[in-house]
N, C-alpha and C positions, 0 to 999 in steps of 0.2 A: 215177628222179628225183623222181616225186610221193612216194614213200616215203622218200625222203631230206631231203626239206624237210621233211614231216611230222615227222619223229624229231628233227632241228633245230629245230622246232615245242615240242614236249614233249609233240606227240598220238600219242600210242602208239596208241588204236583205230586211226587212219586210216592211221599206216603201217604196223601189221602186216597192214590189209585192202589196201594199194596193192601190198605186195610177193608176199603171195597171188595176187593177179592176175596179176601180173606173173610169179610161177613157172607159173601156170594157160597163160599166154597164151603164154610164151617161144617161138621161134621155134629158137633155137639153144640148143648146151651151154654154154654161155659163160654167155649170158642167165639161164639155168634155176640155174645155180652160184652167181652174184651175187646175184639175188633170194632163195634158198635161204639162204644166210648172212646176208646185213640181215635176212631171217625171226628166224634165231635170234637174233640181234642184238638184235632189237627187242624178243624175250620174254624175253630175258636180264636186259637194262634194265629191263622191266615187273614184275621178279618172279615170269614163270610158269614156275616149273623144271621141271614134269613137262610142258608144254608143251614148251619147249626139246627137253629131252631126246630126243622123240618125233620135231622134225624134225631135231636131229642123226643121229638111225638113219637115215631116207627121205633125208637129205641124201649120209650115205656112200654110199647105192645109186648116184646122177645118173654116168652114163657121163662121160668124160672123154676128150674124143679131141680137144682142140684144144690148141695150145700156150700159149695165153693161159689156160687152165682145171688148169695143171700144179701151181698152189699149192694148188689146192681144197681139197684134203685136209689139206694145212698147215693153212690160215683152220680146216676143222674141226676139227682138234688143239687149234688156240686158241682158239676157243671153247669145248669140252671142258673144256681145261682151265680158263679162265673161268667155265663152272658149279659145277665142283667146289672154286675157288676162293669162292665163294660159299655153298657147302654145307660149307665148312671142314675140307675134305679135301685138304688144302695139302701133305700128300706123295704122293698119289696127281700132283697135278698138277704138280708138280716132277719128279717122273719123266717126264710127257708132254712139259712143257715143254722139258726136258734135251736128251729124244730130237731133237730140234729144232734146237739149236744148232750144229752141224756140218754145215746145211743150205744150199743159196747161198740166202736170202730175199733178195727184195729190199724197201728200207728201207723201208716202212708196215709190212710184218711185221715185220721186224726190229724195229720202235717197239713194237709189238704182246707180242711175243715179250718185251722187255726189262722194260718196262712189267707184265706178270705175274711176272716173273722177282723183280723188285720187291717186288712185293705178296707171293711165298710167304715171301721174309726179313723182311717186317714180321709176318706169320701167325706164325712161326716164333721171332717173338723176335730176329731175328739185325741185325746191321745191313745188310747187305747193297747191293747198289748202290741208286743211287738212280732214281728214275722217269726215262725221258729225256725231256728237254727237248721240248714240241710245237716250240715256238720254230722249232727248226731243222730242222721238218720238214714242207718244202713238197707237201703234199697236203690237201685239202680232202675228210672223210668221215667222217660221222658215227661212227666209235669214236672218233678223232685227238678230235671234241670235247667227245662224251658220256665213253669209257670213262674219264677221270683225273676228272670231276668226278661223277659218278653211279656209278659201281661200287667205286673205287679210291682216295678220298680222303686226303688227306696225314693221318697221326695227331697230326702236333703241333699240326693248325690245329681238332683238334677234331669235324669235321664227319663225322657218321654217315649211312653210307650208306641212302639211301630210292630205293624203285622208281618211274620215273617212271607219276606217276600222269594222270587225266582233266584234258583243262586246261579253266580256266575259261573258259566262253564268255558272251557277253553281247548280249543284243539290243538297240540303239538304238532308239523307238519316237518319239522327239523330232523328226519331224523325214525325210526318207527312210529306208527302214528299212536297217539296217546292224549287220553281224554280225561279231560282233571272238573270235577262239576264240585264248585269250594274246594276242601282238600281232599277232595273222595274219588280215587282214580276208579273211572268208568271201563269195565273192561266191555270188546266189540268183536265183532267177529270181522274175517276179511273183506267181506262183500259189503259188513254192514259200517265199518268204517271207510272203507272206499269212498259209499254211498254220503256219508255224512261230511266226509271228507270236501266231497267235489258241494256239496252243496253251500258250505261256509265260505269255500272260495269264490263261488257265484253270490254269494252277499245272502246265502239265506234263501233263494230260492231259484227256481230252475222249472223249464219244460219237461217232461216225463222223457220226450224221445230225446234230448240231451242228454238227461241222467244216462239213461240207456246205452248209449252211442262211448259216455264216457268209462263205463263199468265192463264195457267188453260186450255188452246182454240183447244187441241189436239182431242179431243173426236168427233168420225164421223169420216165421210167418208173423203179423202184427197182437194176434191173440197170443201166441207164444209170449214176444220178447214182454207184453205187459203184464202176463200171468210171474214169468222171472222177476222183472221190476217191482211189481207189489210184493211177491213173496220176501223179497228184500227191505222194503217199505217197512213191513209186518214185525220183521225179525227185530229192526232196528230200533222202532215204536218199544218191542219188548226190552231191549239192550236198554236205554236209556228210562226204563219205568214206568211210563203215565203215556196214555193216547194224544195227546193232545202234542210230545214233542215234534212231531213230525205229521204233516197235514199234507193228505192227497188229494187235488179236486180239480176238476175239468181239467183233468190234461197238465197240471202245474203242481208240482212237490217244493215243500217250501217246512221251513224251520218254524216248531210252533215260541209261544209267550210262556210254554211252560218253563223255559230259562232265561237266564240273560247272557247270549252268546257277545262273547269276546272277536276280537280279533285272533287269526289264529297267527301262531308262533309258526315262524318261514326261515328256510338255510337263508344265508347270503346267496347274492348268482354265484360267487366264485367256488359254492359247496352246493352245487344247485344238484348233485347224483343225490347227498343225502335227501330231499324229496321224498318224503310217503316210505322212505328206506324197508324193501322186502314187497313191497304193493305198485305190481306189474300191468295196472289199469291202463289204457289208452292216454286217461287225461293225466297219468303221469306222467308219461314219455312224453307228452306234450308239451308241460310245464316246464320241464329239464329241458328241450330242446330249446322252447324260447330262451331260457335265460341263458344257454349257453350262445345263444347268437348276441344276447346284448351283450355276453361276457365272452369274446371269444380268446383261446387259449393263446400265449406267445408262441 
């Protein structure tokens, strides 16, 4: 589910990090199946082919001994052939797809199935059928909304396929602090927006014992205040989804490429209290006082 919003999102790091878990943690073959295929799904959509590729192999191994896990192997035909649709090997994938059609699917694959079927007679030149219809097809799942407008695109409306990329995230700083990644408000915890906080203001990156000094977290011994810092680190990595948003290393904390941070949004000096409003950090009182010396009262 958390990797299914995500990909509805247009956050690619965090749903291919929610669905990794989710294959890590599955319980059942069923679980292990689904998670598995939104995997490729999701690196499919992102442009990572020889990623793809890698967990379509590990994906044919997953046992298959339930009756709800009987298409599994279909969904990886389609997707298969999806990649090689994409690498413009549109008769390699017309023969998988083929194989397919004398199959019972039931009708998301069958969408699925038609919907490529489509795409190799436009590859191909040919006229061929046309895409079906979402309209009339009541299920709710990320191919049904991504695969016709991000992989598959109509050619007479023009629009050239692009991978979904980092979405833009943006820190409010006007005011309680508030994190918008697209239109999907990020919720944080106080320490762990603090932290995210002072690092957007430093442009992205920072010294550890800065961080530290600005979060309040300096006090103690050096093994201490780092064990509080990371623990922060850790939290925050989780808040925001995917490992990769937030990078620790030698001594320097810094904003990772899993998004495309913004500028963040600042009071004027003359509303320079609303600052961080409610977050009693060191490098807030800091910030308010500088602005209020550029801005001082009549």
């Amino acid at each position: 589910m958390q990797g299914d919003l995500a990909l509805l999102h247009r956050w690619p790091a965090r749903a291919r990090y929610a669905y990794h878990e989710a294959l890590r943690t599955a319980l059942t073959g069923h679980d292990r199946s689904m998670a598995a295929e939104n995997l490729i799904l999701t690196l499919l959509l992102s442009g990572e082919w020889d990623e793809a590729r890698s967990e379509l192999i590990a994906a044919a191994e997953l046992p298959v001994n339930a009756p709800q896990d009987t298409e599994h192997h279909t969904v990886l035909d389609l997707l298969q052939a999806a990649l090689q649709l994409r690498l413009g090997q549109s008769e390699a994938a017309e023969r998988r797809l083929l194989s397919l059609q004398d199959k019972d699917l039931s009708q998301p694959r069958r969408w699925v199935l038609d919907l490529l079927l489509s795409e190799v007679a436009r590859q191909q030149g040919q006229p061929g059928p046309d895409a079906p219809a979402l309209e009339q097809l009541q299920w709710q799942w990320p191919w049904h909304q991504l695969f016709p407008e991000m992989c598959f695109p109509e050619p007479e409306k023009g629009t050239a396929w692009k991978p979904l990329t980092p979405p833009k995230a943006q820190i409010n700083l006007a005011g309680p602090v508030q994190l918008k990644v697209g239109d999907f408000e990020v919720p944080l915890g106080r320490k762990t927006r603090g932290l995210l906080a002072y690092l957007v203001l430093e442009g992205g990156s920072t010294s550890a014992e800065s961080a530290a000094g600005a979060l309040g977290l300096d006090e103690g011994a050096a093994r201490t205040v780092q064990k509080r810092l990371s623990k922060v680190v850790t939290q925050l990595r989780q808040q925001l989804g995917s490992p990769g948003t937030v990078q620790s290393v030698g001594g320097v904390i810094k904003l990772g490429a899993d998004m495309d941070w913004q500028p963040p949004i600042l009071p004027p000096p003359e509303r320079a209290e609303r600052f961080c409003q409610g977050d009693f950090f060191p490098f807030v009182n800091s910030w308010i006082e500088q602005q209020s010396l550029s801005f001082p009262e009549d």
